[in-house]
MARDREN-152364 format. One record per atom (N, C-alpha, C): x, y negated, z negated. Coordinates in steps of 0.1 Angstrom, whole numbers, plus 5000, padded with zeros to 4 digits. Layout:
<atoms>
XYZ ...
</atoms>
This chain:
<atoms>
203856628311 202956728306 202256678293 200656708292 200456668281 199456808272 199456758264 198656888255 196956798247 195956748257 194856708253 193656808244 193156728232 192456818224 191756748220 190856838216 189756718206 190156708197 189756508191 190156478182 189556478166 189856508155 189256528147 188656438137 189056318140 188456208133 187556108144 186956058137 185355978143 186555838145 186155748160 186255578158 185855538147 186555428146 186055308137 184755218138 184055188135 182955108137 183054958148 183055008157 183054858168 184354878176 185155008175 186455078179 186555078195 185155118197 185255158215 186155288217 186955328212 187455448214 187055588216 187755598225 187455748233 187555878221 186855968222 186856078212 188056178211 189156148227 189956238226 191156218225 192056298215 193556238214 193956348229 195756298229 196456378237 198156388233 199056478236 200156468234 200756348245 201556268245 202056218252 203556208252 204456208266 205956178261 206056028269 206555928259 206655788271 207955778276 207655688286 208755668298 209355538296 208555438296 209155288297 208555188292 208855048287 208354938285 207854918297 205854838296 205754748307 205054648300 204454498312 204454338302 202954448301 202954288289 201954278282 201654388266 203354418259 203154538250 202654628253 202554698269 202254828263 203854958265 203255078266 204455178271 204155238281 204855318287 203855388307 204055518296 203155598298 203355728297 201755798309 201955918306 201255978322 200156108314 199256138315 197956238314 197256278323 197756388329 196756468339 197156378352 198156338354 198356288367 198256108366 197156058354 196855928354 197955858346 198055718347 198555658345 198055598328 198755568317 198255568302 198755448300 198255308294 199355228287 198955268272 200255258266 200055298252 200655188243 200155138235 200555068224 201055098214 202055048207 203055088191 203755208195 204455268208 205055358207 206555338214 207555348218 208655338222 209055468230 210355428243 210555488253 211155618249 211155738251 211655878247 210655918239 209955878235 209455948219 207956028224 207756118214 206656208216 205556198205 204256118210 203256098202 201756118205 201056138194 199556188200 198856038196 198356028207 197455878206 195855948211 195355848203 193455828208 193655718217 193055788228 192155718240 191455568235 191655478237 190955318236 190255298250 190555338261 189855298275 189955448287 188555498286 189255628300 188055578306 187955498312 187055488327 187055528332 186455688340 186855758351 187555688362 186855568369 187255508383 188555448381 188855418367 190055308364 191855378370 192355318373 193555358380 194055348369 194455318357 195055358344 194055388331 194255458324 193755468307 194255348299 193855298287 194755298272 194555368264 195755338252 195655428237 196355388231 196255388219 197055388209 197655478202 199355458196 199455578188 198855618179 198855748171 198055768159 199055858150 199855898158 200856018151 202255978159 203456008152 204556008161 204856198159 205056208169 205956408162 207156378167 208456318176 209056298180 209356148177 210356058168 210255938169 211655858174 211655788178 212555728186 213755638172 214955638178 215855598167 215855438164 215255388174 214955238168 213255168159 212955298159 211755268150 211855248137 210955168132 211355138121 209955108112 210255088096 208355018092 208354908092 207154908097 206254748103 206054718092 206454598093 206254458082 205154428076 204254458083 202654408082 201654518082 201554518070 200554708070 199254688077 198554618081 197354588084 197254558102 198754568104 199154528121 199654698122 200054778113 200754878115 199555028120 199655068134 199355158137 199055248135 199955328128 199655448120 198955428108 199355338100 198555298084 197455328089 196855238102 195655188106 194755368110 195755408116 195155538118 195155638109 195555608097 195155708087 194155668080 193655538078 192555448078 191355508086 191655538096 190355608108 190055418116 191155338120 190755208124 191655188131 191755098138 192355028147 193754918142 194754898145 195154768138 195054608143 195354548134 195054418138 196054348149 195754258158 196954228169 197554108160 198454128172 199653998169 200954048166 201454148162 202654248158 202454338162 202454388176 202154508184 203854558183 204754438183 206354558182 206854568170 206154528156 206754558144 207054628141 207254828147 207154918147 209054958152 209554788160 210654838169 211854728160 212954788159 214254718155 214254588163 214754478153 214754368163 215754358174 217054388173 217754388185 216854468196 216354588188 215854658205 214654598208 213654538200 212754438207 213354318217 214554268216 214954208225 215554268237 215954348235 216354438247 215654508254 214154548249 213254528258 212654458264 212554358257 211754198264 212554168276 213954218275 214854188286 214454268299 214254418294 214154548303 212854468314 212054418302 210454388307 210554238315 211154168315 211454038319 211954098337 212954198335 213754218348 213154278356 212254378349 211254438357 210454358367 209354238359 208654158366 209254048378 210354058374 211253958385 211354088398 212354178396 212254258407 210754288412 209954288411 208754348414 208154238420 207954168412 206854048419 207753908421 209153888424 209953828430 210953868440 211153988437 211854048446 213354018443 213853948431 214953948428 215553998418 217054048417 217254098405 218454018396 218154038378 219253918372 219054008359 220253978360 220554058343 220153958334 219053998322 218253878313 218653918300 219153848296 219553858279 218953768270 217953808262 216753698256 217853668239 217353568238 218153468226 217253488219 217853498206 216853488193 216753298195 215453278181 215453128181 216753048174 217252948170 217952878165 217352898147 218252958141 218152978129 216753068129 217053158132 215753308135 216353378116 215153438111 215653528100 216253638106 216553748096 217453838100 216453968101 214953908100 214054018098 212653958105 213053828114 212253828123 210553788116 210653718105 209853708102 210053568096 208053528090 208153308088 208453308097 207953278111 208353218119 207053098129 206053168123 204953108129 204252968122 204152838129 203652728118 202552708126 201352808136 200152808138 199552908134 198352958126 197753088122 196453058129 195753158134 194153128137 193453278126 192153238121 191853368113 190553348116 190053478115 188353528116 188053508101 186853488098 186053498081 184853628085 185453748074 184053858080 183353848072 181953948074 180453898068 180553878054 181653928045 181553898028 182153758026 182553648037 183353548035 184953588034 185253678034 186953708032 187653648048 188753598045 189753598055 190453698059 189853698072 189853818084 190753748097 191653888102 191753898117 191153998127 191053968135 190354058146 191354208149 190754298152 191454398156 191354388172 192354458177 193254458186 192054478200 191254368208 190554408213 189254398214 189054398197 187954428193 187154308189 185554318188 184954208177 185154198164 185154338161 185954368141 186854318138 186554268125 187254148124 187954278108 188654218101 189354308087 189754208080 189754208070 189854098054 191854148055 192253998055 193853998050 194353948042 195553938042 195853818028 196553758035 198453798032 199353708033 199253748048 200453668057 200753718073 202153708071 202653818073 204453808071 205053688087 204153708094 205153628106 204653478104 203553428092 203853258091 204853218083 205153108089 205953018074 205153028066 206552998051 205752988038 204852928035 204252758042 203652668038 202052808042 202052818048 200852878054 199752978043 201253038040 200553178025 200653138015 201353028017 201252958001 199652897994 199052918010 197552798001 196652958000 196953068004 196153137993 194453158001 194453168014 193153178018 192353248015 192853348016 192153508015 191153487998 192053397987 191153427974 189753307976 189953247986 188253157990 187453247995 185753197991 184753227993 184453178008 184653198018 184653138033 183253118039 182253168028 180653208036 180553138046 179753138059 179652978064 180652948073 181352988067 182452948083 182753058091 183052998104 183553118114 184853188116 185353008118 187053088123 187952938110 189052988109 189552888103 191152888108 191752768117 192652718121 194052668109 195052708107 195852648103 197152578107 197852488103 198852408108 199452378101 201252408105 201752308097 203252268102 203752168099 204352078108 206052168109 206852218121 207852238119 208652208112 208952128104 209852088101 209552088082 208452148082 207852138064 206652018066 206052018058 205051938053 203951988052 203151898047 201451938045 200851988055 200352088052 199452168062 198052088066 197352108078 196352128083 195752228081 194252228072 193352318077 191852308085 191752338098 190552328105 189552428105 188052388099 187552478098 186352468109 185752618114 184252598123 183652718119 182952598111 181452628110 180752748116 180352848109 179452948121 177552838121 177052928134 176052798130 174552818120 174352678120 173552718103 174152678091 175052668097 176152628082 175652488076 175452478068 174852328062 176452238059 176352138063 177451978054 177952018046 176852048034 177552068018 177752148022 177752318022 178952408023 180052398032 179952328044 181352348050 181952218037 181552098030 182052028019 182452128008 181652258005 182352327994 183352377995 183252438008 184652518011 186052438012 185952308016 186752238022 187752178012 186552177995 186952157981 187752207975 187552337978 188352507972 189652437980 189952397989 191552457999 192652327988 192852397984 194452257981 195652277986 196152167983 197452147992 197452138005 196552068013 196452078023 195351968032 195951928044 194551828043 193351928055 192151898054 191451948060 190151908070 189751958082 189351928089 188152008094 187251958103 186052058110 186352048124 186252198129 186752158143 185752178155 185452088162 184352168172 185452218182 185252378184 186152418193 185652418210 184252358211 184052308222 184852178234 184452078225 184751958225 186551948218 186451988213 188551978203 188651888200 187051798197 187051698186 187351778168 187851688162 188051678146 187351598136 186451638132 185951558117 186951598107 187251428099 188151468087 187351448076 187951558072 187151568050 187851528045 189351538045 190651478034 191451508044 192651388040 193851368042 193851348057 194851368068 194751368082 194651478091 193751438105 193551508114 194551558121 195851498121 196651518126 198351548119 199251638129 200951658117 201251588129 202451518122 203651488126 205051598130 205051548136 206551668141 208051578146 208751658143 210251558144 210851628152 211651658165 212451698173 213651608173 214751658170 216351608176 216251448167 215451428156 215151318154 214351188160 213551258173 211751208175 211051218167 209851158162 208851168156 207551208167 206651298164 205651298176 204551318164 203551298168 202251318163 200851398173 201051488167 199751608172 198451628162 197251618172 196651608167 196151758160 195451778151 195051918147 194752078161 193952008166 193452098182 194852068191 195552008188 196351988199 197452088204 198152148216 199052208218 200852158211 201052318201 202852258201 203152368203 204252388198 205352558203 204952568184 204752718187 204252778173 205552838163 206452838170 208152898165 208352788159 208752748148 209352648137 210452618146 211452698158 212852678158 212652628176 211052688183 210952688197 211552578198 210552418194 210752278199 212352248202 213252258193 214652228193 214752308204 214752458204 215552568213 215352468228 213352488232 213352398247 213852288247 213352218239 213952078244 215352048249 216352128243 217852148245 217852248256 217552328259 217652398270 216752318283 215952218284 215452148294 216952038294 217351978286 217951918291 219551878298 219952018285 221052078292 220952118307 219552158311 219252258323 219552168331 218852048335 218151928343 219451798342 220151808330 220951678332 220451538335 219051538332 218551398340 218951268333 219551188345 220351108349 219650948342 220250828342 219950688339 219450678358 218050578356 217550588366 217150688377 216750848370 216250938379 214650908374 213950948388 212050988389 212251088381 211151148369 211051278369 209551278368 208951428369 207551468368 207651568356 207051528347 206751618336 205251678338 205051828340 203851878343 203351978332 201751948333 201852058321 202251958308 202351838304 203251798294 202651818275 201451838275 201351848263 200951688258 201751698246 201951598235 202951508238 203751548248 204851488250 206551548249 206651658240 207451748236 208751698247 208451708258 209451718270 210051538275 208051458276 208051338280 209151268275 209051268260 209651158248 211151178254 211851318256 213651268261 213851238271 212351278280 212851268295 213351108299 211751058291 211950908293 213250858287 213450888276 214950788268 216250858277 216350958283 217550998296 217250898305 215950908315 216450838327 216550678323 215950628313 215950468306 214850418317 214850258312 213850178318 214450168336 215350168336 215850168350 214950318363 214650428351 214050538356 212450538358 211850688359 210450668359 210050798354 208950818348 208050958344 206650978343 206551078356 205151078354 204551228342 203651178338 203651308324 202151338329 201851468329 200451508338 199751628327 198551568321 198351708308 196551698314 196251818315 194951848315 194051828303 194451838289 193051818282 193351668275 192551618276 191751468271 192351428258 192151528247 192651528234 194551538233 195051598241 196451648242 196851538250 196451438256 197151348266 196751238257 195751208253 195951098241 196951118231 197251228223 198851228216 199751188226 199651278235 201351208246 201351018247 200250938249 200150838251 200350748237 200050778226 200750738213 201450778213 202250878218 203750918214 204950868222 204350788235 204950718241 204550588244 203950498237 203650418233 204650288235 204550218246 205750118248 206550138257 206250298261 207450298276 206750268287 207050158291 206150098303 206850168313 207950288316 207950338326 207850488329 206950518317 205950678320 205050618320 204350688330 202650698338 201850808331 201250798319 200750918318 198850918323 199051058331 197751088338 197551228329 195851208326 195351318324 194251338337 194651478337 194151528344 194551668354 194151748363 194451858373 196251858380 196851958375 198151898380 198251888395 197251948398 197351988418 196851848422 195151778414 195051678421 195851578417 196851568406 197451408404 198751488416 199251548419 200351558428 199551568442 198851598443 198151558457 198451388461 198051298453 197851188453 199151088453 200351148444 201851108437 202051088453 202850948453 203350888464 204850888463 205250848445 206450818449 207450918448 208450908450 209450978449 209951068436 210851138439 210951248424 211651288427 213051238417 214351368416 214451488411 213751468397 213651648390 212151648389 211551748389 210251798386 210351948373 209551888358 210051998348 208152048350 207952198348 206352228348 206852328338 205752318324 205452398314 203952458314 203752538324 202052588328 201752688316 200252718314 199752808302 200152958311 199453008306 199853178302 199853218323 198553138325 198453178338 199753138352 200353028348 201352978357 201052878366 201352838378 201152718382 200652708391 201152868401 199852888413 200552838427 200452908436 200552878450 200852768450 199852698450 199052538458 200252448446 200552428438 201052348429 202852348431 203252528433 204252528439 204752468453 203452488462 203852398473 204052248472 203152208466 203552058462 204852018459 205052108450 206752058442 207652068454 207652158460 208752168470 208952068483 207152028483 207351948492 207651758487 207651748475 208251638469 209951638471 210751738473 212151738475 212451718467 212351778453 213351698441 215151778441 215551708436 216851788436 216951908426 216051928420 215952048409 214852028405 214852168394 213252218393 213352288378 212852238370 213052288353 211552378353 211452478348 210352568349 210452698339 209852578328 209252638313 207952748314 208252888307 207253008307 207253058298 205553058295 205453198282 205053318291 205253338302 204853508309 205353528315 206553638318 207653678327 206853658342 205753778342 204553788350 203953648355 203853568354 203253438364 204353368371 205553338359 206753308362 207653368376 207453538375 208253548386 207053578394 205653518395 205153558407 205253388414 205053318404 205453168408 206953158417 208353208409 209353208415 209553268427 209053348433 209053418446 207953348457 207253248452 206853138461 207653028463 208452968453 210052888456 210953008463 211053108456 212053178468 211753198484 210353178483 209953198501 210453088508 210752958497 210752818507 212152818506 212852878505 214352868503 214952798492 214252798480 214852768467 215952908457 216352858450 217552918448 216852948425 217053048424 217353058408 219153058407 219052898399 220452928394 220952938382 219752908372 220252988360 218652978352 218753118341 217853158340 217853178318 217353108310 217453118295 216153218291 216153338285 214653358277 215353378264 213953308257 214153328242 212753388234 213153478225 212353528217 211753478208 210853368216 210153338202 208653358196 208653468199 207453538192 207953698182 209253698176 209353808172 208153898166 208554058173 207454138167 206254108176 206154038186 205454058197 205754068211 204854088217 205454128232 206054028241 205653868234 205553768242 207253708241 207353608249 208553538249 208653408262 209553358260 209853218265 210853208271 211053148286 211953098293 211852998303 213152938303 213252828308 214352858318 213652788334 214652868342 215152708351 216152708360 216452598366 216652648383 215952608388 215752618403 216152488411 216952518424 217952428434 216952458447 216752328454 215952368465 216952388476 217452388493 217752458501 218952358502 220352368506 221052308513 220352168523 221152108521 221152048531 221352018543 
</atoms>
């Protein structure tokens, strides 16, 4: 039952928001951060609110035709016992709504105790497996390996908007509006330490930062909005210290260097890898260690096993796979962008027995002739897809490592191995995005008896 009224405060400028609040009581976690709750028969996702609780939220989306609404909360009257204050006033919902604005994304659960943020990530994990796998597994998500006790520093990637005064901005939740910030409680220290927010940004667009897990000198990439003249993206580039800095075309994911290097170094288990600025890593200071040890534990690959590393990145996976199976072994490492398969190929540099192919993972496994014991795939947000799963299955490996940032593709992927008679036999998620919705697992799949 709800109690809809008109609302008394005007959107925000560039808000999109519907004019009308409503009473709502929520029901459940579902993916993608939101909550279910129900208005007039329709279906609501609501953001920043938790299951039991009773709050009035403004409408963000009522499309008559749409088979659900959104909203955001704006008030709690009813608040649930694992709520708590958000870390980040400028991500925080209510602040935002006593502001008459929207909040900024990225900490959509900072609102929730961190144990119960994992215990929903679990609720939400189990959900999408039963539903769009058809299978059920009790999921207990891990914090990272040396996680704070407050869930925060955890991030060594930041991306930021610059709004029309030059200030260091992020976008609001959705929106083109961008809002002037300072510090970001969920980066490492290296990050707030350089102090963005007190630069004059005119001229630039977006400004990328980096910095290497393990400490070191930051990367900063900056792009240009256009029109920007040389010497000002040079003045700006002047102002940043501590840090080396770059121009990024975010078309191409080429890098011009101003100072110092285009690229960090990163150390895993005592590897060295080198990434270039644009390039893909795990953003969690603690991810790299957590997967890497959980691929290998998972997989066990053997002295002289094939494996296929898909999806591979930089190498993150490549670099142990190869020193496990040794020169007696083989690895094919398969990365789609140009720039990110050039790091893998310096970072494996001398193993004459990885093949690394850039390119489409469907067409280099179309083509793969030879043989393959384990097959590991670390696909983006969207997953791997029908056509990619049938491939793997029809290679026969004796196992199947299958790294995910989205419960949702993951188990819609897994219920295409389950149709061929593959097996989940064990299943890791880890939280490493605290204070967001998102999270990470690595699962290990057995193909059919013999």
């Amino acid at each position: 039952m709800t109690d809809a009224s008109p609302a008394t405060d005007q959107p925000g400028p560039g808000d999109g928001t519907d004019l009308r609040t409503a009473e709502l009581t929520i029901e459940r976690p579902a993916h993608g951060g939101h909550f279910v709750a129900r208005h007039e028969g329709r279906v609501v996702f609501v953001r920043h609110a938790l299951p039991g609780e009773r709050v009035r939220v403004r409408f963000t989306e009522t499309d008559e035709d749409a088979s659900f609404w959104r909203a955001d909360v704006v008030e709690v009257l009813e608040a649930s016992a694992q709520r708590v204050q958000h870390p980040w006033a400028v991500a925080d919902a209510l602040r935002a709504a006593a502001r008459n604005r929207s909040a900024v994304g990225g900490a959509e659960f900072g609102h929730i105790a961190l144990d119960e943020q994992r215990r929903l990530k679990g609720a939400i994990f189990r959900e999408q497996l039963s539903r769009l796998a058809r299978t059920e597994w009790d999921v207990l998500v891990e914090p990272a390996p040396g996680e704070a006790s407050d869930g925060l520093g955890w991030r060594t990637r930041a991306a930021f908007a610059v709004d029309p005064a030059g200030r260091l901005a992020m976008h609001l939740h959705r929106s083109h509006e961008v809002l002037p910030v300072q510090e970001m409680p969920l980066a490492v220290d290296a990050v707030n330490a350089l102090r963005l927010w007190t630069l004059d940004l005119s001229g630039i667009e977006r400004v990328d930062v980096a910095v290497p897990s393990g400490g070191g000198e930051p990367l900063v990439l900056l792009v240009p909005a256009a029109g920007t003249s040389a010497r000002r993206v040079a003045s700006v580039a002047g102002a940043i210290d501590g840090a080396s800095v770059g121009v990024l075309d975010p078309e191409s994911g080429q890098v011009q260097r101003i100072g110092g290097r285009t690229w960090l170094q990163e150390t895993v288990r005592g590897t060295d890898y080198r990434v270039t600025g644009a390039g893909f890593w795990q953003i969690h200071r603690g991810a790299p260690e957590a997967l890497v040890s959980a691929v290998l534990d998972g997989l066990e690959p053997a002295a002289g096993e094939r494996v296929a590393d898909l999806y591979a990145g930089a190498g993150l996976f490549t670099v142990p796979l190869a020193r496990a199976v040794g020169g007696a072994g083989s690895v094919l490492s398969v990365e789609g962008s140009a720039g990110t398969s050039r790091d893998a190929r310096r970072n494996l540099h001398g193993q004459d027995h990885v093949s690394i192919v850039q390119g489409r993972v469907d067409a280099v496994l179309g083509r793969w002739k030879d043989p393959l014991d384990i097959v590991l795939l670390d696909p983006p947000r969207a997953g791997a897809g029908r056509k990619v799963v049938r491939q793997i299955v029809d290679a026969r490996p004796r196992a199947v490592g299958y790294v995910s940032c989205d419960p949702a593709s993951f188990a819609r992927d897994l219920g295409y191995f389950l149709g061929a008679g593959w097996t989940l036999d064990s299943l890791r998620v880890f939280d490493l995005y605290p204070h967001t919705h998102h999270m990470e697992s690595f699962a290990r799949l057995f193909p059919p008896a013999a």
